[in-house]
LUMDO-273171 format. One line per 3 residues: for each residue x, y, z of C-alpha. Coordinates in nm, 2 decimals. Each point is the difference from the previous one (the first is absolute). Layout:
% LUMDO-273171
X:Y:Z ~ ...;
This chain:
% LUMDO-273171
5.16:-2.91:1.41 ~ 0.28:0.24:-0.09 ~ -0.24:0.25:-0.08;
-0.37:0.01:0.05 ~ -0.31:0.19:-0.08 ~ -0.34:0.09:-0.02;
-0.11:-0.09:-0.31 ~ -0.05:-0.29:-0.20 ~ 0.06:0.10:-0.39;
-0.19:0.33:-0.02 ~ -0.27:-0.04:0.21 ~ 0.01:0.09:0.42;
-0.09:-0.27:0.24 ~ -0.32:0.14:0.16 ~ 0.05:0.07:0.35;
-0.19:0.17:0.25 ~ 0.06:0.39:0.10 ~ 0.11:-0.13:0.33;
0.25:-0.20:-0.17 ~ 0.08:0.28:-0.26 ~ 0.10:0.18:0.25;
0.20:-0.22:0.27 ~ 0.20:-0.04:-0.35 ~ 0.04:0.36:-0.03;
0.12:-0.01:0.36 ~ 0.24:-0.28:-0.04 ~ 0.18:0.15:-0.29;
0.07:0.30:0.19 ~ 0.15:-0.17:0.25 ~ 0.29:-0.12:-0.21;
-0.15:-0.34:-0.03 ~ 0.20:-0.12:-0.32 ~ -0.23:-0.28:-0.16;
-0.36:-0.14:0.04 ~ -0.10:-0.28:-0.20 ~ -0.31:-0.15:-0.14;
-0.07:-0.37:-0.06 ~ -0.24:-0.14:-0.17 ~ -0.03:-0.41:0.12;
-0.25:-0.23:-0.25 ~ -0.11:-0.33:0.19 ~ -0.23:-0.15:-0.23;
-0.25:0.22:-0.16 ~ 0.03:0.30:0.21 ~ 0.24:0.29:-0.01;
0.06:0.13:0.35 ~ 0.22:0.31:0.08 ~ 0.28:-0.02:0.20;
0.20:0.34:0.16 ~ 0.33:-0.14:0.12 ~ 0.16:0.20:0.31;
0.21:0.34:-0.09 ~ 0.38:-0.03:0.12 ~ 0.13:0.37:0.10;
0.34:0.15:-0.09 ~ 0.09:-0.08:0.40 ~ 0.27:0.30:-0.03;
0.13:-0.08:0.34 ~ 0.25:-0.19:0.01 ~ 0.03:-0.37:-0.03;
0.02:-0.21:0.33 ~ 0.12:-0.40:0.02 ~ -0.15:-0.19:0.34;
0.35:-0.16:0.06 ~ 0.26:0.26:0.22 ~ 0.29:-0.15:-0.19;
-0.06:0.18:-0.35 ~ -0.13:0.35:-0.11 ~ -0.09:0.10:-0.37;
0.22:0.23:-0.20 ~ -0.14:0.17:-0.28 ~ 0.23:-0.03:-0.30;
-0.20:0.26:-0.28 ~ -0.28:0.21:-0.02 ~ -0.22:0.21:-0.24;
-0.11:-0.31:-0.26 ~ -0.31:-0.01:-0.14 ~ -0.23:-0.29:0.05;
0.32:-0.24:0.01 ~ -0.10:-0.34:-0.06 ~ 0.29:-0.20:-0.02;
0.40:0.01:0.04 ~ 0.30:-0.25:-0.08 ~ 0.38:0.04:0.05;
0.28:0.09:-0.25 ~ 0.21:-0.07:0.26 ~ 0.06:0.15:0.35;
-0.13:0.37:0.08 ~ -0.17:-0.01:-0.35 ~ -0.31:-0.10:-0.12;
-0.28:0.08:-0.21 ~ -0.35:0.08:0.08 ~ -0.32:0.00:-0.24;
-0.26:0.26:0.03 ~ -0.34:-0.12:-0.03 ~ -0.18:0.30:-0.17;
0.28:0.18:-0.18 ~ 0.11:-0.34:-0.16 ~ 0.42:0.10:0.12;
0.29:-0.21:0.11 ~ 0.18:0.21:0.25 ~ 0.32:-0.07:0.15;
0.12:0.02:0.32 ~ 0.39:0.02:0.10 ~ 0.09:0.06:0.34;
-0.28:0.11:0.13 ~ -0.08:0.27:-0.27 ~ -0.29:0.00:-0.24;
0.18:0.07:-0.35 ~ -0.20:0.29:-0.18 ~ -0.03:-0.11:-0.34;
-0.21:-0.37:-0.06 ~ 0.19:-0.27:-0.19 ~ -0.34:-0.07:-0.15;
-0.33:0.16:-0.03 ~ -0.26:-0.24:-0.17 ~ -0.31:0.06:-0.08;
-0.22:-0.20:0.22 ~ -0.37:-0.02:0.04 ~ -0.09:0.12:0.34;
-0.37:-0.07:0.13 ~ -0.04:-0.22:0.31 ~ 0.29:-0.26:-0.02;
0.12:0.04:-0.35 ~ 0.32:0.10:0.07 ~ 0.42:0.02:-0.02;
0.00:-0.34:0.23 ~ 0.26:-0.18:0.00 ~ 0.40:-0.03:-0.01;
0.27:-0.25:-0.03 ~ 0.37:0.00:0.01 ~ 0.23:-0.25:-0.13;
0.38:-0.04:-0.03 ~ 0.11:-0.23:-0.25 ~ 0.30:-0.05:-0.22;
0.13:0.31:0.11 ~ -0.29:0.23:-0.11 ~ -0.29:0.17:0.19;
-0.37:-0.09:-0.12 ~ -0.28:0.16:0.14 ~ -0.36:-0.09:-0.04;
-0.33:0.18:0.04 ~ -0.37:-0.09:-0.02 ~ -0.22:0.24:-0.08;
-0.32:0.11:-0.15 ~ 0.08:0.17:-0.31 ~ -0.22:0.29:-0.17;
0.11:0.11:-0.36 ~ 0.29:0.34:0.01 ~ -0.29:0.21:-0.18;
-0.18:-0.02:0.34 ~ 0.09:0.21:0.29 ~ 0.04:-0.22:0.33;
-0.33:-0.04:0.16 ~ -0.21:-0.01:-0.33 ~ -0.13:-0.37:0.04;
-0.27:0.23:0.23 ~ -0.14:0.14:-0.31 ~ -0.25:-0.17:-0.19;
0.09:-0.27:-0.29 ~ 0.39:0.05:0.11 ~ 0.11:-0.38:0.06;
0.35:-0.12:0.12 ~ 0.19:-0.16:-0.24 ~ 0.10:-0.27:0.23;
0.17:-0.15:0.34 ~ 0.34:-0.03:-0.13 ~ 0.33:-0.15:0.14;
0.30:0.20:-0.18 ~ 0.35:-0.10:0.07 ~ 0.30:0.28:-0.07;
0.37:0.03:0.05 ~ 0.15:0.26:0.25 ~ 0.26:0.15:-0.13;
0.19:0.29:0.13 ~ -0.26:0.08:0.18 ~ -0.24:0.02:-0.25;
-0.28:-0.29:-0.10 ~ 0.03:-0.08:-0.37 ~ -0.06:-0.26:-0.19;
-0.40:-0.07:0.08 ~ -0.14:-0.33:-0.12 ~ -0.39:-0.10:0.05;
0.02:-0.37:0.16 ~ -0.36:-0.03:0.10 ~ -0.33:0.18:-0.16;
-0.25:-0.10:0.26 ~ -0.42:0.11:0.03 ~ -0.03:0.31:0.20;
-0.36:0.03:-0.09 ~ -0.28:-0.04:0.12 ~ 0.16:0.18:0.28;
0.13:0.27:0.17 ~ 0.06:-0.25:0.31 ~ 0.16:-0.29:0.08;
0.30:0.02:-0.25 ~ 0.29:-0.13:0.27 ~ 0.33:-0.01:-0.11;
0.24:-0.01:0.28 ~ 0.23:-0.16:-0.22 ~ 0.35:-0.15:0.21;
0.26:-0.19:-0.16 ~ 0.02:-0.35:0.15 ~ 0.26:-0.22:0.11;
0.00:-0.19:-0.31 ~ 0.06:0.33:-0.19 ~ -0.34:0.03:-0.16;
-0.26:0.25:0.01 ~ -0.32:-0.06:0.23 ~ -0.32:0.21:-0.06;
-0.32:0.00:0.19 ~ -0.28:0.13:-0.20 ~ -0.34:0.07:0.16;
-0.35:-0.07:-0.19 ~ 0.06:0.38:-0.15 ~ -0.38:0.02:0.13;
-0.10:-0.29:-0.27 ~ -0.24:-0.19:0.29 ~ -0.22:0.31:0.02;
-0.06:0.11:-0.43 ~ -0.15:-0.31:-0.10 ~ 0.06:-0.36:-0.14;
0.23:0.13:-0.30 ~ 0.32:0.11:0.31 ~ -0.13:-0.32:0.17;
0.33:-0.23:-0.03 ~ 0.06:-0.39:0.10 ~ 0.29:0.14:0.18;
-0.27:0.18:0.28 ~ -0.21:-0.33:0.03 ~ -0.26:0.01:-0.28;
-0.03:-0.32:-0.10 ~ -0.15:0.13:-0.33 ~ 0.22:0.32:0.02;
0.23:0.10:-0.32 ~ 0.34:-0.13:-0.01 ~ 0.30:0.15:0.21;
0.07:0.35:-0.14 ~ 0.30:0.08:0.24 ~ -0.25:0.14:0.26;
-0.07:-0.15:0.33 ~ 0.35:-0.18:0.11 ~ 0.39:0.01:0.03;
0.14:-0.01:-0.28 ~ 0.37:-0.14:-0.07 ~ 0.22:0.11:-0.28;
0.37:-0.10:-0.06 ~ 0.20:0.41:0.00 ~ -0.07:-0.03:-0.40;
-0.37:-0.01:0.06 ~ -0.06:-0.34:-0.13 ~ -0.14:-0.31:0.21;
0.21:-0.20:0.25 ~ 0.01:-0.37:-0.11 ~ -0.32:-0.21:-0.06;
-0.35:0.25:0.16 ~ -0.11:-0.15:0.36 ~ -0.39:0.06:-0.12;
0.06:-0.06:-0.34 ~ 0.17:0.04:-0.35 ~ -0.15:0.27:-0.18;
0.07:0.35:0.08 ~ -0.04:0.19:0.20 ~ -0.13:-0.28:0.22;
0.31:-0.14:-0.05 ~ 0.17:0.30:0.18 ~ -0.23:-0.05:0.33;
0.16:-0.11:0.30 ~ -0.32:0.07:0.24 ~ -0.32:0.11:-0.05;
-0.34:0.12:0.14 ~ 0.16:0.32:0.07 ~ -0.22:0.29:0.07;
0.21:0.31:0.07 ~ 0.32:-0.04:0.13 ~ 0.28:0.28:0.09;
0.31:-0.22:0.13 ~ 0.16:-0.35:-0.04 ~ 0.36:-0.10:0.14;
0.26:-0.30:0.03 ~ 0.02:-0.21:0.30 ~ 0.42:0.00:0.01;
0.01:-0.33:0.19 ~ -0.25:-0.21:-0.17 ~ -0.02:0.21:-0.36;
-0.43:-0.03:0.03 ~ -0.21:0.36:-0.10 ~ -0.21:0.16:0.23;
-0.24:0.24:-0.10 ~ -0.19:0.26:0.15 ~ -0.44:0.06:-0.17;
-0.30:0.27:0.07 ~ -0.28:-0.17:0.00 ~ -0.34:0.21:-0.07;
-0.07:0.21:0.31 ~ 0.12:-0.33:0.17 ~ 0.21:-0.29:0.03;
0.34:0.14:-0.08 ~ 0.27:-0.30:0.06 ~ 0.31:-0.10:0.00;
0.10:-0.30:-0.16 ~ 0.24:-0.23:-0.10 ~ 0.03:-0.05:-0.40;
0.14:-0.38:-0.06 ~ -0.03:-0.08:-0.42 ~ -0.30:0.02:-0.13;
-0.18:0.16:0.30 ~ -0.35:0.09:-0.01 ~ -0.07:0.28:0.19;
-0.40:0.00:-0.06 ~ -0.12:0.29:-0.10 ~ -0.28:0.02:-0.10;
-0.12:-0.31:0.15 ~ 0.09:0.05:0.35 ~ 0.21:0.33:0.19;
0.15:-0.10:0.38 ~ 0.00:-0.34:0.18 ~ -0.26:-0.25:-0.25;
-0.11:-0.16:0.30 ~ -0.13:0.35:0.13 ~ -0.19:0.02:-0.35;
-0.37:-0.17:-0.01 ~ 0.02:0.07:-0.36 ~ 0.31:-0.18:-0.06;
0.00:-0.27:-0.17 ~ 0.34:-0.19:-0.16 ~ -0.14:-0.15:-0.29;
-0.07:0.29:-0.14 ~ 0.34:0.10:-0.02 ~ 0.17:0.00:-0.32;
0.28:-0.23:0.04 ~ 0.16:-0.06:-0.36 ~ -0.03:-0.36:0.00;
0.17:-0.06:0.35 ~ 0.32:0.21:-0.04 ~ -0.17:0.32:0.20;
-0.03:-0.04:0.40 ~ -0.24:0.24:0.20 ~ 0.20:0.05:0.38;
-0.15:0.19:0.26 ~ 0.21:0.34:0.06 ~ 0.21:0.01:0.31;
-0.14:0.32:0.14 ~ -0.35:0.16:-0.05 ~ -0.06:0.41:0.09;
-0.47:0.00:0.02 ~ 0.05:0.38:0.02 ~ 0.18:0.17:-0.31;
0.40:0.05:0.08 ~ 0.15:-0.01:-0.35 ~ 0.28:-0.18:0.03;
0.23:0.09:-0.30 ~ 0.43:-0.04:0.09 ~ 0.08:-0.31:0.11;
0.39:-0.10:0.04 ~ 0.17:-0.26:0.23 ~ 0.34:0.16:0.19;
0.30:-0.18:-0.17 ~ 0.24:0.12:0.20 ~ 0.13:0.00:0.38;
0.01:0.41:0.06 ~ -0.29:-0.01:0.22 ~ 0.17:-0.33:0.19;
-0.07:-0.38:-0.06 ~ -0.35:0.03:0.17 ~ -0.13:0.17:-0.29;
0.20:-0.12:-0.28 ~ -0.19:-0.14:-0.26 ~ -0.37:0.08:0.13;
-0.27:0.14:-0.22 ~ -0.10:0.40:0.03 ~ -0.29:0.11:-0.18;
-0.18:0.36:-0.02 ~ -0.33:0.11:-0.06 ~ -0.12:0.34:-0.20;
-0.35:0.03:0.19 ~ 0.17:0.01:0.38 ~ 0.38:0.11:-0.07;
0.08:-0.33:0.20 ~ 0.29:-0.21:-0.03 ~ -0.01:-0.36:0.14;
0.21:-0.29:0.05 ~ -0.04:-0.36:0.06 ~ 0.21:-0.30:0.08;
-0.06:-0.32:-0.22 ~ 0.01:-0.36:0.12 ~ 0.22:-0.25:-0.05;
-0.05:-0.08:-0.39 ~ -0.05:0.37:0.02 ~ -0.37:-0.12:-0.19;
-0.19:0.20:0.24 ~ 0.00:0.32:0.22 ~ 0.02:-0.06:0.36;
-0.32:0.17:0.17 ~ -0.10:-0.03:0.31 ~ -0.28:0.09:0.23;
-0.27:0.19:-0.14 ~ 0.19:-0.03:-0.36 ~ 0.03:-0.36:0.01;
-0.32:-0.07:-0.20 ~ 0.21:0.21:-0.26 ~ -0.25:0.29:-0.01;
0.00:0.41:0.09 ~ -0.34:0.02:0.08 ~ 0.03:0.45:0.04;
0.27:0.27:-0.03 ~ 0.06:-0.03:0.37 ~ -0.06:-0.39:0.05;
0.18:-0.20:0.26 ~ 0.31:-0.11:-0.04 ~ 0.11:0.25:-0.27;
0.27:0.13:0.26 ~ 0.20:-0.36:-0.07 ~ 0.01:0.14:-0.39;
0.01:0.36:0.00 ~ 0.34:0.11:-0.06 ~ -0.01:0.33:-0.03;
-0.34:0.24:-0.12 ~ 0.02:0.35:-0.12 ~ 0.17:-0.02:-0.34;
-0.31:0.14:-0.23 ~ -0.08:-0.27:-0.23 ~ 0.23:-0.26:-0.06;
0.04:-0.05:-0.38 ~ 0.35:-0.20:0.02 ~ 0.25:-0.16:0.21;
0.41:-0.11:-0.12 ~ 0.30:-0.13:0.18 ~ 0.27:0.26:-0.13;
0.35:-0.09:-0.04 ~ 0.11:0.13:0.36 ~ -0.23:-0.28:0.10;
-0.29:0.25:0.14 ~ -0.33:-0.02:-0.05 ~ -0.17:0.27:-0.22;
-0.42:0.13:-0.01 ~ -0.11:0.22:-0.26 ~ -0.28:0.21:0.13;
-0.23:0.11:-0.28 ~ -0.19:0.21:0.28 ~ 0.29:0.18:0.14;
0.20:-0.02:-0.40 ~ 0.30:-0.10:0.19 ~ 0.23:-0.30:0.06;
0.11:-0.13:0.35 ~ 0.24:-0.24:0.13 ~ 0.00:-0.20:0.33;
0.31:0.04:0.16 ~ 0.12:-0.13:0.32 ~ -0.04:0.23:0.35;
């Protein structure tokens, strides 16, 4: 989703010369991305073109009078994701250029900490980051899809040029430098190049969780075809398709929820399909995530042990699906639960940063709510929860828990603010505020009270 194309491998989707040339037209209009899809159901292959998001270079606007946005840094590149040292100072990944940036006080440091060398067609990517503070040294994490240093970035584009891997690396920061790399997870990156995930966040338990798409295994056959995306006869859990949970050392956390071997043992939910944020609820400690489905379906949902999302069994609400079907769900003798997400988008939003407000600097009636962003619209939205804060509270046209269009009714009680360019990330910072990274716009906001 980070980055999309026109091409699958080597070879050009065939499209029409009308379409050849709205293309043409759209790129020159500083329209950053454009995506293909391409969905199986059954048998067939059918294309699917998910919406373009532009850059939106004016500025960013939020629906309630009390707050405006402040932008904090410009000039990144295809910035993905961010986490905080500690106040006015974080650091930023680039998607295509495979940096960690940082950014104190508002300025954009000129020299990279890091510069990886990342594989960078369609989603392969520099992905994720995580910060953790513990016995008084600084670890930072990143997940990324790692080419070999002989290869220039970008070279995973070229024929018989495979990534090496989706890896989680865990380093020291020290004096401002990142040393001390040590690989904690090897993970499939191929078939590929999409659905690799890897918004990695570092949970209230202090271990590492990691949602990992399908890395496009549904669509290349029975051989990327796992157990872990519903195929009763699929090959054994290979890391793809879930959240995984590793203790800060990369090993598993107590006895596997799905089972003992690894890497099954390392799932904590599964039926994942392409994923792009997960966060902590801070009163009740349960995961939410946010999933693009195919062209369709994207969702929000709320990740209790040993979730099944169902992919690729089912996409959106299963009582909406004719084709669904529980029993064919792959359930690992009992200990995996399908559950319906909690919010369904029919049209293609992709929703990506998802963060709930820990903090009381926008005033009690939004502490702890959930705020989530989307990289096709440049929307940010934010719901209330119920009581056992289990479900969303919709109403009206969004009580059936579905956004039938872009411009469906009742998105006005949601829409927080539009405008941002692509939403790739949201954090709660130190000062309490909440922070967007705008891979559209290559800048980072903050909300900030009126």
């Amino acid at each position: 989703m980070y980055l999309l194309c026109l091409t699958k491998g080597k070879k050009l989707v065939n499209i029409t010369k009308s379409e050849f040339i709205l293309v043409l037209i759209i790129m020159v209009s500083s329209i950053s991305l454009l995506q293909i899809e391409y969905f199986t159901k059954g048998d067939a292959q059918e294309e699917e073109t998910e919406v373009h998001f532009s850059d939106n270079s004016g500025r960013p606007e939020i629906n309630d009078p009390n707050f405006r946005v402040e932008e904090v840094v410009s000039g990144l590149d295809l910035p993905t994701t961010m986490a905080f040292l500690g106040p006015d100072d974080m650091l930023v990944l680039e998607k295509d250029k495979g940096t960690v940036r940082r950014v104190t006080n508002g300025k954009l440091l000129d020299q990279p900490l890091l510069d990886f060398t990342v594989a960078t067609q369609s989603e392969r990517a520099m992905g994720g980051i995580a910060i953790s503070h513990r016995d008084s040294k600084t670890y930072v994490f990143l997940y990324l899809t790692e080419l070999e240093q002989s290869n220039t970035d970008g070279d995973d584009l070229k024929k018989g040029v495979k990534p090496l891997g989706n890896r989680l690396y865990k380093y020291e920061f020290i004096d401002g430098k990142l040393v001390n790399p040590l690989l904690l997870l090897d993970l499939p990156a191929l078939p590929g190049p999409r659905h690799n995930g890897g918004a990695i966040i570092v949970g209230p338990d202090n271990n590492i969780y990691i949602p990992v798409g399908d890395v496009d295994g549904t669509y290349q056959g029975v051989k990327y075809q796992t157990q872990t995306q519903n195929y009763e006869d699929g090959i054994e859990a290979d890391g793809r398709s879930g959240i995984l949970r590793v203790n800060q050392d990369g090993q598993p956390v107590g006895e596997g929820i799905l089972g003992d071997e690894i890497p099954l043992r390392l799932y904590y939910a599964y039926g994942i399909r392409n994923s792009f944020g997960i966060t902590f609820d801070p009163v009740t400690g349960n995961l939410w995530e946010t999933e693009n489905g195919p062209g369709n379906s994207d969702e929000i949902n709320l990740v209790l042990p040993g979730f099944n999302s169902g992919w690729r069994e089912t996409m959106g609400l299963a009582k909406n699906d004719d084709d669904f079907d529980l029993s064919n769900m792959v359930d690992f003798g009992g200990k995996g639960v399908y559950r319906d997400p909690e919010l369904v988008w029919l049209n293609t939003a992709g929703p990506t940063g998802i963060k709930f407000l820990s903090s009381d600097k926008y005033g009690a009636q939004y502490k702890n709510d959930l705020f989530v962003g989307d990289v096709h619209n440049g929307r940010l939205y934010h719901f209330k929860l119920n009581d056992d804060r289990t479900h969303l509270i919709l109403e009206g046209p969004l009580a059936g828990k579905v956004i039938k269009t872009p411009n469906s009714d009742g998105l006005d009680q949601i829409v927080f603010g539009e405008g941002f360019g692509g939403i790739t990330d949201l954090e709660i910072g130190p000062d309490g505020y909440l922070y967007i990274v705008s891979i559209g716009q290559g800048k980072i906001f903050k909300i900030v009270p009126s």
